[in-house]
C-alpha positions in Angstrom: 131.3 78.7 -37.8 129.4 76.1 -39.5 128.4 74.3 -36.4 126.5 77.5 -35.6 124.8 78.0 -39.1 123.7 74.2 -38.2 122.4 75.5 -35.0 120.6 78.5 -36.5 119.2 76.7 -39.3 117.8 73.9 -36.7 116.5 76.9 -34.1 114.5 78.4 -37.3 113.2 75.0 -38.6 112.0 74.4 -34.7 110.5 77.4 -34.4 108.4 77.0 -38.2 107.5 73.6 -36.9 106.2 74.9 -33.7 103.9 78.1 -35.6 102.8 75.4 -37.8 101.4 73.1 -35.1 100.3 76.5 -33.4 98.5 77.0 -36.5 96.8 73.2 -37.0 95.9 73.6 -33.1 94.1 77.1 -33.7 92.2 75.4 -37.0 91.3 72.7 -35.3 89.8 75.1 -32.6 87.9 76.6 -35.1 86.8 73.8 -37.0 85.3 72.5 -34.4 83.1 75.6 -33.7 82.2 75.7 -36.9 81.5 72.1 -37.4 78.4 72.7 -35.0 77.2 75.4 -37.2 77.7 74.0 -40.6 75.6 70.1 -39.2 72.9 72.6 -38.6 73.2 74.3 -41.6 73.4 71.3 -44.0 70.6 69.5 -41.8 68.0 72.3 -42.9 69.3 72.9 -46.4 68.8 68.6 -46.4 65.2 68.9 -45.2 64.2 71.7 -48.0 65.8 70.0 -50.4 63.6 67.0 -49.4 60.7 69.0 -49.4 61.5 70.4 -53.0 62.3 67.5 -54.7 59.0 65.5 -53.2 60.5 63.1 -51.0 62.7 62.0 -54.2 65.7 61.6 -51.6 68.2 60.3 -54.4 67.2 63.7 -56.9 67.8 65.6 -53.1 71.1 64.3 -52.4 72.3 64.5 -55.9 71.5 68.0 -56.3 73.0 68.4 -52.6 76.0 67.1 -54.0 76.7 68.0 -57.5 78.8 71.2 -58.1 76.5 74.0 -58.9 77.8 76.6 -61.6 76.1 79.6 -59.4 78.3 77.9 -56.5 81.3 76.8 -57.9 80.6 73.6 -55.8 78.2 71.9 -54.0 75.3 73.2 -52.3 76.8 70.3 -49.2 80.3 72.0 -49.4 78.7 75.4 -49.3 76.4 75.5 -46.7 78.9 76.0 -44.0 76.5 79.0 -42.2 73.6 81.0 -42.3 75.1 83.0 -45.0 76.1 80.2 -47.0 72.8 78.1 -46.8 70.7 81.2 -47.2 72.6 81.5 -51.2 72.1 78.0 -51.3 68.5 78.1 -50.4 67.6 80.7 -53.0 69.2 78.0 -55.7 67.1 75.2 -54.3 64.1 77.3 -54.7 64.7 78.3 -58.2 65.7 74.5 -59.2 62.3 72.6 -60.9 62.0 68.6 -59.9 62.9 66.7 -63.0 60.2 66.1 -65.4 58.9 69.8 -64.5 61.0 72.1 -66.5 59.3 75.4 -67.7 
C-alpha cells in the first residue's frame, strides 16, 4: 500500500514537471515572437524620444527608463507592441525637455 502511494505521488510530480516544461517551452515560443515585435517597438519609441528630447540621448534614455506614474513602469518595459508604444508615445509627447516647463 504505501509503495503505491509512493508510486502515485512520483507519477503526479512527473506529470507537473512535464506541464511545467510544456509550459516554459510554449513561453519561450511566444517570447520569441514577441521579442521581434517589442525590438521594433522600443526602436521607434527610442528614436521619438531622441527627437523630443533634442538629441539629449542621456534625458532620452532616462525618461525611457524611469517608471512613469501614468505607466506604472517604464516607457522601455511597456512598449512591448503597437498598442503599448502608441500609450507610450502620447506620454512622450506630453513630456517638456528639461528647462522648458510651462
Amino acid at each position: 500500500m504505501t509503495q503505491e502511494c509512493i508510486k502515485g505521488a512520483l507519477d503526479d510530480e512527473r506529470r507537473r514537471i512535464e506541464l511545467i516544461r510544456h509550459a516554459a517551452a510554449a513561453r519561450r515560443c511566444d517570447e520569441a515572437v514577441m521579442t521581434a515585435e517589442a525590438l521594433r517597438c522600443r526602436k521607434e519609441l527610442e528614436t521619438r524620444a531622441l527627437k523630443r528630447f533634442s538629441g539629449d540621448a542621456d534625458m532620452a534614455q532616462l525618461w525611457l527608463r524611469t517608471t512613469q506614474p501614468t505607466l506604472g513602469w517604464s516607457p522601455w518595459a511597456h512598449a512591448v507592441d503597437e498598442g503599448h508604444r502608441n500609450e507610450c508615445l502620447r506620454l512622450l509627447d506630453a513630456a517638456m525637455p528639461k528647462g522648458k516647463r510651462r
